[in-house]
N, C-alpha and C positions, 0 to 999 in steps of 0.2 A: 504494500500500500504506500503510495506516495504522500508525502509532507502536504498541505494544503499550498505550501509555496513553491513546488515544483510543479502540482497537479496541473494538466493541460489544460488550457482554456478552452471553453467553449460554452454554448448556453446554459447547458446543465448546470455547469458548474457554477457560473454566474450566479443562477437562481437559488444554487442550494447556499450561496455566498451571502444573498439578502435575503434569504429565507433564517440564516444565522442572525443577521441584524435584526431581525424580525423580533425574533426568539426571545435573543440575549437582553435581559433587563436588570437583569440580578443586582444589577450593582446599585438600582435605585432603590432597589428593598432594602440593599445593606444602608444605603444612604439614610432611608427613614431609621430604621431600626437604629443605627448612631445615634440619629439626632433625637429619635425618643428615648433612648437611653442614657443622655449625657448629663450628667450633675455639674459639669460647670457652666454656670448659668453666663458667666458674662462671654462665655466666645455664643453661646445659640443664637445672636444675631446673623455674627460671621455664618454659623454651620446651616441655618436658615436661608441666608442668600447663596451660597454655594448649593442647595439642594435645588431650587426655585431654577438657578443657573442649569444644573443640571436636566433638571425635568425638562423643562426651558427647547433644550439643546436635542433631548429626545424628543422630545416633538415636531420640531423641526426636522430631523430626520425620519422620520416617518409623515409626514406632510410628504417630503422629498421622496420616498419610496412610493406612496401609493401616486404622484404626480408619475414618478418611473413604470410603474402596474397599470397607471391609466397609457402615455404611449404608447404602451409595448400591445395595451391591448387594441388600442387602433390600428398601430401598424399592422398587426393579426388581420382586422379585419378588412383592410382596403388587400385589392387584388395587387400580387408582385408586377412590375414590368415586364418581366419574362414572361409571366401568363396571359397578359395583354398582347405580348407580340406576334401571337397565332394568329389572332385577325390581320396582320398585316394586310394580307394576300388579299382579304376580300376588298377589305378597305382600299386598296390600291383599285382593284376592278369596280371599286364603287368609283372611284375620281374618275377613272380613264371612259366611262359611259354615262359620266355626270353632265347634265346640264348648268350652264353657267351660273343659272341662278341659285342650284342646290351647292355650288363649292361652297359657301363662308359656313355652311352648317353642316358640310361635310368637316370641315376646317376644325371647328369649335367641338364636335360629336368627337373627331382625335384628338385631339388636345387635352379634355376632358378623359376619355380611356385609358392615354398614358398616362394621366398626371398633371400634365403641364398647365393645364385649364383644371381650376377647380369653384368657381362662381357656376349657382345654379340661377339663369336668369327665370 
């Protein structure tokens, strides 16, 4: 079994990498448990704002994951480039027996399939 810092990259891995961030909290339960447990009253300002900091900081990363969970699930759902390039061939035989008037919406109908166009008038 390899080291997590040698393991090969790739999606899985990626996933099982913020699926760890996901996870891993622990260290704010240690945080409270401290700070409920501490008898020197004059630092629980300081150990107070250092926890608020903390939580603070995880939240913001996890904002940050699920904004990560939300693109990854759009990109999922638009079609690849490469799966759009099958039509090429018809598309091409639609321009070469198109009439003039029908190119700007033959135009904007590709544009839109690959990507390049994404406004729905």
């Amino acid at each position: 079994m390899q080291n997590d810092n040698t393991q090969a990259f790739n999606l899985e891995t990626l996933l099982e990498k913020i699926d760890r961030i996901v996870i891993e909290n622990d260290y704010i339960r240690d945080a409270m448990k401290a700070f409920g447990a501490a008898e020197d009253v004059e630092n629980l300002v300081e150990m107070a704002s250092a926890l608020a900091s903390i939580v603070e900081v995880r939240e913001r990363t996890n904002r940050d994951i699920i904004a990560l969970y939300s693109k990854m699930y759009e990109d999922m759902r638009k079609p690849s480039t490469d799966s759009r390039m099958q039509y090429l061939p018809q598309v091409a035989e639609c321009y070469g027996n198109a009439k003039d008037e029908a190119i700007p919406f033959l135009q904007e109908t590709v544009e839109r399939m690959l990507g390049v166009r994404d406004d729905e008038d």
